[in-house]
LUMKE-800904 format. One record per residue (C-alpha): residue in one letter; x, y, z; chain. Coordinates in steps of 0.001 Angstrom, whole numbers. Last residue first. Layout:
# LUMKE-800904
residuo / x / y / z / cadena
a / X / Y / Z / A
...
***
This chain:
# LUMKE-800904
residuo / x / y / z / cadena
x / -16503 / 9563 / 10235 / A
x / -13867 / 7093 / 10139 / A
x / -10442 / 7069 / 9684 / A
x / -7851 / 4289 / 10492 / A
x / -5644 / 4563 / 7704 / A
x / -5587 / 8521 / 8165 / A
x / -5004 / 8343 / 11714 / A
x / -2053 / 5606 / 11084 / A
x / -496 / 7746 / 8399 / A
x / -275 / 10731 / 10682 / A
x / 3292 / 10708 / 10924 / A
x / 4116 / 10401 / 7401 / A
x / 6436 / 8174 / 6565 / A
x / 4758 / 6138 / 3454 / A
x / 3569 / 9421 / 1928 / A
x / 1017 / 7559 / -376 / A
x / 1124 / 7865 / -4567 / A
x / 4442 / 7514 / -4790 / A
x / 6625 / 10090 / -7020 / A
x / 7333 / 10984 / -10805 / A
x / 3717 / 9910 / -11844 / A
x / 1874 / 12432 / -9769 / A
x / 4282 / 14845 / -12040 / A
x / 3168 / 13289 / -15195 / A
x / -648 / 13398 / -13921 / A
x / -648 / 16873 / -13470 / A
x / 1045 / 17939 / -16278 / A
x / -1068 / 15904 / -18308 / A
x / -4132 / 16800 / -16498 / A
x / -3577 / 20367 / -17037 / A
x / -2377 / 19895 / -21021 / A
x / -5473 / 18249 / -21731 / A
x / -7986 / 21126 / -19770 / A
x / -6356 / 23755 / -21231 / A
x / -7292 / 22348 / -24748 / A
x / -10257 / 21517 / -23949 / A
x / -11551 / 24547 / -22522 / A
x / -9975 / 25841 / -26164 / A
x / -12024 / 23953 / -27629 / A
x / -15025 / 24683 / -26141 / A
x / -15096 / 28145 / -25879 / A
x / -14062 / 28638 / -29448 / A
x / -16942 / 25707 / -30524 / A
x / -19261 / 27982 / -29169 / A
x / -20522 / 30353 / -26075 / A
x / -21122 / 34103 / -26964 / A
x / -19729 / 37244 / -26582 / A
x / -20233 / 39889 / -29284 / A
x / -22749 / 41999 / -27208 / A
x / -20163 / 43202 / -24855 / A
x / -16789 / 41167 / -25436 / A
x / -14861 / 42361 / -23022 / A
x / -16938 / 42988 / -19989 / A
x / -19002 / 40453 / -20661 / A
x / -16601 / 37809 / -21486 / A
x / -14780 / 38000 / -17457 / A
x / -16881 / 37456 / -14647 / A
x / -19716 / 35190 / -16876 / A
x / -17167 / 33063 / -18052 / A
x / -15281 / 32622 / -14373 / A
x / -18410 / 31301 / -13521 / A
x / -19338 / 29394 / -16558 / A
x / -16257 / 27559 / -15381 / A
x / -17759 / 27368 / -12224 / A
x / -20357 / 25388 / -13710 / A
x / -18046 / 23076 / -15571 / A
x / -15873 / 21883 / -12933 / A
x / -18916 / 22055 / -10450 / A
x / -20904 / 19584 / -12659 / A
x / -18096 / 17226 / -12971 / A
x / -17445 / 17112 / -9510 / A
x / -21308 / 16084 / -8948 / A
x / -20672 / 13775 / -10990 / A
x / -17869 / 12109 / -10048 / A
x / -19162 / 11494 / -6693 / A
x / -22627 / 10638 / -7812 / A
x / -20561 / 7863 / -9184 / A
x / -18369 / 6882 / -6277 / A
x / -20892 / 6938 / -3522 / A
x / -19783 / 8051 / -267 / A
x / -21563 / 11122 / -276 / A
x / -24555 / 10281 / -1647 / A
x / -25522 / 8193 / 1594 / A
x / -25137 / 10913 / 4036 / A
x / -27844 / 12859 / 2173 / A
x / -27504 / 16223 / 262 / A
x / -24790 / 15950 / -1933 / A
x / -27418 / 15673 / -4886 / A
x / -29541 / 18482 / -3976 / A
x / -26708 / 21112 / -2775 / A
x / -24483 / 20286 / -5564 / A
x / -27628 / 20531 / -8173 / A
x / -28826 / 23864 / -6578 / A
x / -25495 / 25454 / -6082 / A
x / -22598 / 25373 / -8666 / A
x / -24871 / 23720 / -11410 / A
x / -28132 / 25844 / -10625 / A
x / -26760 / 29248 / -10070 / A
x / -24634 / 29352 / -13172 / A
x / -27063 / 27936 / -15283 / A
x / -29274 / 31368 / -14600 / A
x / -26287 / 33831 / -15287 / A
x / -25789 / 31324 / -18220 / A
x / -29220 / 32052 / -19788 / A
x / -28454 / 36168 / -19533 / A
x / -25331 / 35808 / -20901 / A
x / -25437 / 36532 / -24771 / A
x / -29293 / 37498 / -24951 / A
x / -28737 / 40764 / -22444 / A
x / -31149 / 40826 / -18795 / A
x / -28979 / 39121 / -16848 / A
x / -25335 / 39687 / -17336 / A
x / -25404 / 43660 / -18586 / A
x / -28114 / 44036 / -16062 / A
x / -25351 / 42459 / -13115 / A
x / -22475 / 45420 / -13888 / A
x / -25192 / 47420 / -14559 / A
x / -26240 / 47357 / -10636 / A
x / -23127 / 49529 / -9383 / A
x / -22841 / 52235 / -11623 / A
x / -26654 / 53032 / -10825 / A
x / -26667 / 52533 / -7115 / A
x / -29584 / 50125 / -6577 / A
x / -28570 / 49836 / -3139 / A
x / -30534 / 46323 / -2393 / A
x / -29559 / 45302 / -5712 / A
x / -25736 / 45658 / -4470 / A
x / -26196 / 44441 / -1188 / A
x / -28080 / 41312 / -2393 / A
x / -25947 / 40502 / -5285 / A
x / -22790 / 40849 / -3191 / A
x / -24512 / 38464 / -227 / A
x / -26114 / 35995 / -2467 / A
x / -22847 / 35306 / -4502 / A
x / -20890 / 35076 / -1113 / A
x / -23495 / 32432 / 399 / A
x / -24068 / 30543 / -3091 / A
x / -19886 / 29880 / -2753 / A
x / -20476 / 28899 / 1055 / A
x / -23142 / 26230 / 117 / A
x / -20640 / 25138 / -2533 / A
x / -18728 / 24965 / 104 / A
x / -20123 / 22911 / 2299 / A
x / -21050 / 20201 / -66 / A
x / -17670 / 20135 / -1809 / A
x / -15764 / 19724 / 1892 / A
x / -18822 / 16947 / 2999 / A
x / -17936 / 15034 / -454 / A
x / -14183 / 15057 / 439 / A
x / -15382 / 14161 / 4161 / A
x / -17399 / 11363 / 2886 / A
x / -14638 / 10535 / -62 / A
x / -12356 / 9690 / 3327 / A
x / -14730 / 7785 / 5086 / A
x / -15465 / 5609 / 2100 / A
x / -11903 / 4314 / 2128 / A
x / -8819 / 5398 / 528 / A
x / -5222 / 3675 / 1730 / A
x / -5888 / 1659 / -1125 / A
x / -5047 / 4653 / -3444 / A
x / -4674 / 2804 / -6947 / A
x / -7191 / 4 / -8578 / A
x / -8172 / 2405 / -11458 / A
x / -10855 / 3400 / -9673 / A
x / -9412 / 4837 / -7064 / A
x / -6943 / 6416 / -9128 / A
x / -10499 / 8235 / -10583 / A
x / -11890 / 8466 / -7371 / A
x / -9181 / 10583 / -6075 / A
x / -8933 / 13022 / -8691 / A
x / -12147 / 13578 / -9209 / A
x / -12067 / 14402 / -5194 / A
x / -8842 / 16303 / -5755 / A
x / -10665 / 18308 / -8579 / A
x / -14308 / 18771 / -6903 / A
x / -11558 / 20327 / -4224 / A
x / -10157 / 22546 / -6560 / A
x / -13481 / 23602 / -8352 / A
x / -15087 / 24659 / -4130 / A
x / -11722 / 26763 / -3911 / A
x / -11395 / 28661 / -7017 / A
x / -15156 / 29561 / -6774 / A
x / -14708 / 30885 / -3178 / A
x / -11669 / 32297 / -4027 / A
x / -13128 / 34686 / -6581 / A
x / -15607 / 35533 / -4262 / A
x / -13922 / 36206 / -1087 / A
x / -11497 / 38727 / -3748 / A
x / -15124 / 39911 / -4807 / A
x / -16638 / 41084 / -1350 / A
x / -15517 / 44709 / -1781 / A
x / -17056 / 44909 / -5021 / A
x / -15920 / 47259 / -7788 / A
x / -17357 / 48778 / -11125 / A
x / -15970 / 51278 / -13404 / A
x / -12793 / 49403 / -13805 / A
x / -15073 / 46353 / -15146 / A
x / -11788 / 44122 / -16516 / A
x / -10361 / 45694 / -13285 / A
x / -12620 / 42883 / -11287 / A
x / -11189 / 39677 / -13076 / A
x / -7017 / 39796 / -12964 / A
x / -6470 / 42758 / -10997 / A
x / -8883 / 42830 / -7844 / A
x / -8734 / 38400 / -8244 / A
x / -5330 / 38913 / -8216 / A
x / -5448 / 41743 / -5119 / A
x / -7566 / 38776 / -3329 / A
x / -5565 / 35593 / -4086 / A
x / -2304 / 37659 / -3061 / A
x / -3499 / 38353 / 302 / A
x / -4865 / 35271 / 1751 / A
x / -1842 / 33309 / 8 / A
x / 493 / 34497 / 1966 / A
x / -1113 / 34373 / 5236 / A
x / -1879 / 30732 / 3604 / A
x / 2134 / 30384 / 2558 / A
x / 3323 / 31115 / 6052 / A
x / 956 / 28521 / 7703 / A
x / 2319 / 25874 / 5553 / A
x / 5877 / 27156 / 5456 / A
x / 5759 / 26329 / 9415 / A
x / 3659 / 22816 / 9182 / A
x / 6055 / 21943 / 6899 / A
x / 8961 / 22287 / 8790 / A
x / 7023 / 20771 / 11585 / A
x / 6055 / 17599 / 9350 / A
x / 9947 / 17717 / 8247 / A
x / 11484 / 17479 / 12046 / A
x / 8485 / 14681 / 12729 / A
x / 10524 / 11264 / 11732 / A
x / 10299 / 9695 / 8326 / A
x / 13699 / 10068 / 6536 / A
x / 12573 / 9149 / 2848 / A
x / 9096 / 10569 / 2795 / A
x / 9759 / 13541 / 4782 / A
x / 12200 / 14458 / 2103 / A
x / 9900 / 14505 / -629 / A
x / 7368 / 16443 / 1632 / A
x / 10028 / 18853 / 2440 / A
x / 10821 / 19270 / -1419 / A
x / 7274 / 19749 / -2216 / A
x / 6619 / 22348 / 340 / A
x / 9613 / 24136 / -745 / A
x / 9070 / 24049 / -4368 / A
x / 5365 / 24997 / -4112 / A
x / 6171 / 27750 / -1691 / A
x / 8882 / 29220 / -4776 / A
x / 5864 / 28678 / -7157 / A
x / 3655 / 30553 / -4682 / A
x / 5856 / 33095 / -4223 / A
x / 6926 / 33714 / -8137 / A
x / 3601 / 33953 / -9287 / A
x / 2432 / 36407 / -6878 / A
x / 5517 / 38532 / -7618 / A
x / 5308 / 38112 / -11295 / A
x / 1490 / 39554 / -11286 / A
x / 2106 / 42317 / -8544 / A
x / 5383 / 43644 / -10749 / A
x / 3077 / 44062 / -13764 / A
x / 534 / 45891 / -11788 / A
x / 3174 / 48373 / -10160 / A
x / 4414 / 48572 / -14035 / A
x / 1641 / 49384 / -15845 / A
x / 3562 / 50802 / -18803 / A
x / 2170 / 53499 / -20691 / A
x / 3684 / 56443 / -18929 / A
x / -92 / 58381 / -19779 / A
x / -1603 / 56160 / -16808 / A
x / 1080 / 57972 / -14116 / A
x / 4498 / 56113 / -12902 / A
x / 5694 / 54531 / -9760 / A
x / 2925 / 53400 / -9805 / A
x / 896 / 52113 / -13119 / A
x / -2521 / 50395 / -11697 / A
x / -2840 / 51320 / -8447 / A
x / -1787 / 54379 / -8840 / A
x / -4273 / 55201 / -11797 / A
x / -7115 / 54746 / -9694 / A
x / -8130 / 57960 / -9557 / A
x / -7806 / 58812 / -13389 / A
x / -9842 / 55631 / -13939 / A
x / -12671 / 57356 / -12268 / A
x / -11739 / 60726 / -13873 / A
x / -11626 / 59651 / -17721 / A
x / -9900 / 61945 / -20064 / A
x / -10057 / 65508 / -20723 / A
x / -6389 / 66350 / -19277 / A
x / -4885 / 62674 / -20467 / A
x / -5403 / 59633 / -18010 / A
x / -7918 / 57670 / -21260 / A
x / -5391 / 58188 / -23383 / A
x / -2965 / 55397 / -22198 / A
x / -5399 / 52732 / -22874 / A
x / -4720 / 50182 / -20345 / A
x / -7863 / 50921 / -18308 / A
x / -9803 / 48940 / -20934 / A
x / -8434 / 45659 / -19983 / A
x / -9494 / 42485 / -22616 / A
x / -8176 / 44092 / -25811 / A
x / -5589 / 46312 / -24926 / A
x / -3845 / 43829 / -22690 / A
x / -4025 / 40790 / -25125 / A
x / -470 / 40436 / -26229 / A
x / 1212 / 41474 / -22683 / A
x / -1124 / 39846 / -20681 / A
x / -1788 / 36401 / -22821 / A
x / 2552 / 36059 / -22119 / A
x / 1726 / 37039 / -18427 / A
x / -667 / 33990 / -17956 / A
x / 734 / 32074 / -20411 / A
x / 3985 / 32107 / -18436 / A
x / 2690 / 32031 / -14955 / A
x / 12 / 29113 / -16021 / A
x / 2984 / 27099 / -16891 / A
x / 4901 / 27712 / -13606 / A
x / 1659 / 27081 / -11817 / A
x / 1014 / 23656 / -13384 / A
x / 2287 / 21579 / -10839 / A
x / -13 / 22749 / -8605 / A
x / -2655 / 20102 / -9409 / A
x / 298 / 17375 / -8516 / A
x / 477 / 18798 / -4572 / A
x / -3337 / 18294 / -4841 / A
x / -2943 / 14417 / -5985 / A
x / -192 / 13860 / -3333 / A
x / -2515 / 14921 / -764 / A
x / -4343 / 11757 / -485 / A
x / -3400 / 9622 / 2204 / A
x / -2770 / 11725 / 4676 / A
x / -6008 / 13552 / 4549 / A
x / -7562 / 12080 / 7261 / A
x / -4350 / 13156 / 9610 / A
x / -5258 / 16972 / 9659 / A
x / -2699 / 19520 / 11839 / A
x / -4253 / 22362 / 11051 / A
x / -1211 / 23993 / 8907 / A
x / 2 / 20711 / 7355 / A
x / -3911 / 20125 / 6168 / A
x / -4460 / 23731 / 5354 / A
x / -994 / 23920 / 3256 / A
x / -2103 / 20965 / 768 / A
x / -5313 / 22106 / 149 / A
x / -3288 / 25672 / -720 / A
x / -1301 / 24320 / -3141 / A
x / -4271 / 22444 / -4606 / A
x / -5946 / 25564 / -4456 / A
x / -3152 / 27067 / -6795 / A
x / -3617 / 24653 / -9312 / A
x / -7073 / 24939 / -9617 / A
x / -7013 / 28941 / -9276 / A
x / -4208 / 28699 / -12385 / A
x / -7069 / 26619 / -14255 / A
x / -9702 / 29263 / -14358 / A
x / -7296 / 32568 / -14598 / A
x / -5766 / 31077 / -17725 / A
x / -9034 / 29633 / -18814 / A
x / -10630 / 33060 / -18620 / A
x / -7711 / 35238 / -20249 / A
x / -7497 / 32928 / -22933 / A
x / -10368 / 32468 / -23887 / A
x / -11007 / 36319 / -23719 / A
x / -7875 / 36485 / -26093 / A
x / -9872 / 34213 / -28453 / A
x / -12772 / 36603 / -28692 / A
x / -10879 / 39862 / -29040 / A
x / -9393 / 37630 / -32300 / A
x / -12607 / 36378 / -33561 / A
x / -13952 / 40506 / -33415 / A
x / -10923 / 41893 / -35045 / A
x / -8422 / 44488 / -33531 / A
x / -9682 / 47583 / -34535 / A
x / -8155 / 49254 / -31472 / A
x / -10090 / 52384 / -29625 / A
x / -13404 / 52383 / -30926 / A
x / -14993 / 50506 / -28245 / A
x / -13464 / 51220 / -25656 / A
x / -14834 / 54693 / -26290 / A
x / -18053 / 53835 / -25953 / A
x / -17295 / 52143 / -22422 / A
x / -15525 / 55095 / -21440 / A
x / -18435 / 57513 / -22396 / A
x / -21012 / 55113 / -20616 / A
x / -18827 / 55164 / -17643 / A
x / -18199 / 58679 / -17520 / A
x / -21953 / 59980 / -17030 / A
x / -21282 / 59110 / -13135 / A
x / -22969 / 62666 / -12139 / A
x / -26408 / 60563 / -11170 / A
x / -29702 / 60307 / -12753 / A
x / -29161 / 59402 / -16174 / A
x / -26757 / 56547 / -15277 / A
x / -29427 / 53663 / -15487 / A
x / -30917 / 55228 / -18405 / A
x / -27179 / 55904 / -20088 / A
x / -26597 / 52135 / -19102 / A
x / -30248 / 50268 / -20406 / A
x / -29778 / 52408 / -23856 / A
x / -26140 / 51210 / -24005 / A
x / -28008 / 47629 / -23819 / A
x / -30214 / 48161 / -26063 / A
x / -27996 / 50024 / -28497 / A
x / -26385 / 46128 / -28418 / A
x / -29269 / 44775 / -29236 / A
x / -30497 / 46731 / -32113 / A
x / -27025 / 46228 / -33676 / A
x / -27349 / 42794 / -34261 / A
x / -26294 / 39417 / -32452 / A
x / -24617 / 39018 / -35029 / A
x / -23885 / 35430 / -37478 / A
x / -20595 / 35341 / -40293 / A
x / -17975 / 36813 / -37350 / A
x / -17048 / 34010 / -35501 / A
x / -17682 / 30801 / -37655 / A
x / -14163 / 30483 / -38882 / A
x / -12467 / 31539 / -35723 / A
x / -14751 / 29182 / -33414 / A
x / -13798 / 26235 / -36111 / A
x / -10474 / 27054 / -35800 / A
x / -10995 / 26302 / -31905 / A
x / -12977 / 23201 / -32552 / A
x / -9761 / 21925 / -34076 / A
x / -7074 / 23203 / -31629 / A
x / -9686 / 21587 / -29094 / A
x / -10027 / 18209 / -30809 / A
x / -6219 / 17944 / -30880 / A
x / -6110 / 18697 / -27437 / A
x / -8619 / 15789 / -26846 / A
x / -6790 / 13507 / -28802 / A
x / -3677 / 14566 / -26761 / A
x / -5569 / 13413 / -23748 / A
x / -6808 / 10331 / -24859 / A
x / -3133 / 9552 / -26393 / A
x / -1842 / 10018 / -22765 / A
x / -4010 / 8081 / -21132 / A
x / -3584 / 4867 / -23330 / A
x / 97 / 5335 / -22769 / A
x / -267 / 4904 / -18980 / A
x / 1480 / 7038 / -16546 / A
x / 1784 / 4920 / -14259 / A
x / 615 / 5739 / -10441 / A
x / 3047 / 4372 / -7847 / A
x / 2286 / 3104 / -4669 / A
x / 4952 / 1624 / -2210 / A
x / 2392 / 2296 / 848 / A
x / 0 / 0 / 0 / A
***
């Protein structure tokens, strides 16, 4: 049991370059298509309609002139804005994986949990991928900038330009002003995040490595140390990314609950991830050490916090509806009352809360394999529409949409996740023979 290694098989690896290859292809497709249909012009005056009515009481006039002039600023072409947004979203969707597996890992080193002995090798493989997600992630940036972050336009911080952005300019380009061009202070945020937690992924590892071939406690308190370092760590940097990465996309609009948000949907996908995870090297005859107890309290984790995911959605849309402050509720008109979004504002809340909530509901469901897996399933691809919904509408408008572009290139990022993943669970045992908890974890039960 504790000599476990996961192979790599061949088999697995063809599926998942077939399924690359099927993404490049429904990708092309995306471009092809992208551009022959509209969703007309009457709609999207609609919508500008819906914002100068909305604004036409207050002094905040600047947000429908910005948003009109982000629209004329770049020609780039309508297939190409739409493949940087797929981009931009499935970067920021499968770096939260991998960094919640980092930080799945911390929690149980950090509190002290023996359950999870067993199984934490899967999560430490998730974050694996960080160092590739840090180089698309600022390679997409420095392409796509323009084209998915309207603040970036340098004219906009000129004598008649825009006010609100003009006041948040520090943030954005310190130690320089918006008409330098260069965001550096935001830059500089984006390569320091990435660089701590890949440098906290390479100690952790290493001291788990080690642990494994010396046994004894001195690692387990080493770890326990970084551990707790990385999630004060952590705490911070997951909310100014989320700030940066998602919420500046809307720089007109800003909720102080979203970095809770954000992380809320990163968390509940990484744990439907280690619990896919899990039962699929269950399956496949691996992970021994795993009992029913164990998926319970993986199912109990996705349960909870899908709960808690519905609990910070509720709360911002609540507070903001509540106010009704003009510049505040279009960010949620332009998602639920416009043709593009409006039925996956509605999805959204059924596959990462109602179905979760429903099927994870009894003690039973919990510690059954295949409603397992599916539930998992359904909160990988409903918080994907989560991240979706954050980030096409406020680049695409009315030319968003979801097609064979979407698709593909989900698939696409999805193949070269799991294959990093699964070649790195591949380079070490499955079960962290000298672990000092091993016992409480092999004799769990809830």
């Amino acid at each position: 049991m504790s000599d476990e290694k996961y192979i790599f098989q061949p088999e697995t690896k063809k599926a998942l370059i077939i399924a690359a290859v099927l993404g490049i292809i429904l990708v092309i497709a995306g471009i092809l298509t992208t551009g022959s249909g509209s969703h007309g012009a009457d709609e999207h005056q609609t919508m500008v309609n819906a914002s100068e009515n909305l604004l036409a009481s207050t002094d905040h006039t600047a947000l429908v002139a910005a948003d009109a002039e982000g629209d004329h600023h770049g020609e780039t072409a309508p297939w190409l804005k739409r493949l940087f947004t797929n981009l931009w979203i499935n970067n920021v969707y499968f770096t939260g994986i991998a960094i919640i597996g980092l930080c799945f890992v911390a929690i149980q080193y950090a509190a002290s949990a023996g359950w999870s002995a067993g199984i934490k090798r899967i999560p430490l493989a998730m974050a694996s991928w960080l160092p590739f997600a840090a180089v698309l992630m600022i390679a997409v940036w420095f392409v796509a900038n323009h084209d998915i972050f309207h603040w970036t336009h340098t004219s906009l911080y000129g004598a008649d330009g825009d006010d609100i952005l003009k006041g948040k300019q520090a943030f954005f380009f310190w130690p320089l002003t918006g008409e330098g061009g260069l965001p550096i202070f935001y830059i500089l945020r984006m390569v320091i995040f990435f660089g701590l937690w890949y440098m906290f992924f390479i100690w952790i590892k290493k001291e788990m490595l080690a642990e494994d071939l010396n046994g004894g406690t001195k690692h387990w308190f080493k770890l326990r140390s970084l551990s707790a370092i990385f999630l004060i760590v952590f705490a911070v940097s997951s909310s100014i990314s989320a700030w940066d990465w998602v919420m500046s996309i809307d720089p007109h609009w800003f909720s102080t609950m979203f970095g809770w948000y954000v992380f809320a949907s990163w968390w509940v996908t990484g744990l439907a991830g280690i619990t896919f995870g899990v039962i699929w090297l269950k399956e496949k005859g691996y992970l021994k050490i795993v009992n029913e107890n164990h998926l319970h309290d993986l199912g109990k984790f996705v349960f909870a916090f899908s709960i808690f995911w519905a609990y910070i959605w509720f709360s911002q849309f609540l507070l903001i509806y509540y106010a009704n402050i003009p510049e505040e509720t279009i960010y949620f008109i332009e998602r639920m009352k416009t043709s593009p979004y409006s039925w996956v504002f509605y999805v959204n809340l059924i596959a990462n809360f109602l179905l979760p909530f429903l099927l994870f509901m009894t003690r039973d469901a919990k510690r059954k394999m295949a409603i397992m897996k599916l539930v998992a399933i359904i909160v990988f691809v409903g918080h994907w529409f989560d991240f979706y919904l954050m980030i096409s509408p406020g680049v695409m408008k009315q030319q968003g949409g979801i097609g064979f572009m979407e698709i593909g290139m989900t698939l696409i990022f999805g193949a070269a996740f799991i294959f990093v993943m699964l070649t790195n669970l591949a380079k070490v045992p499955l079960v962290a023979k000298n672990h000092p908890m091993l016992e409480e974890s092999l004799h769990h039960h809830t």
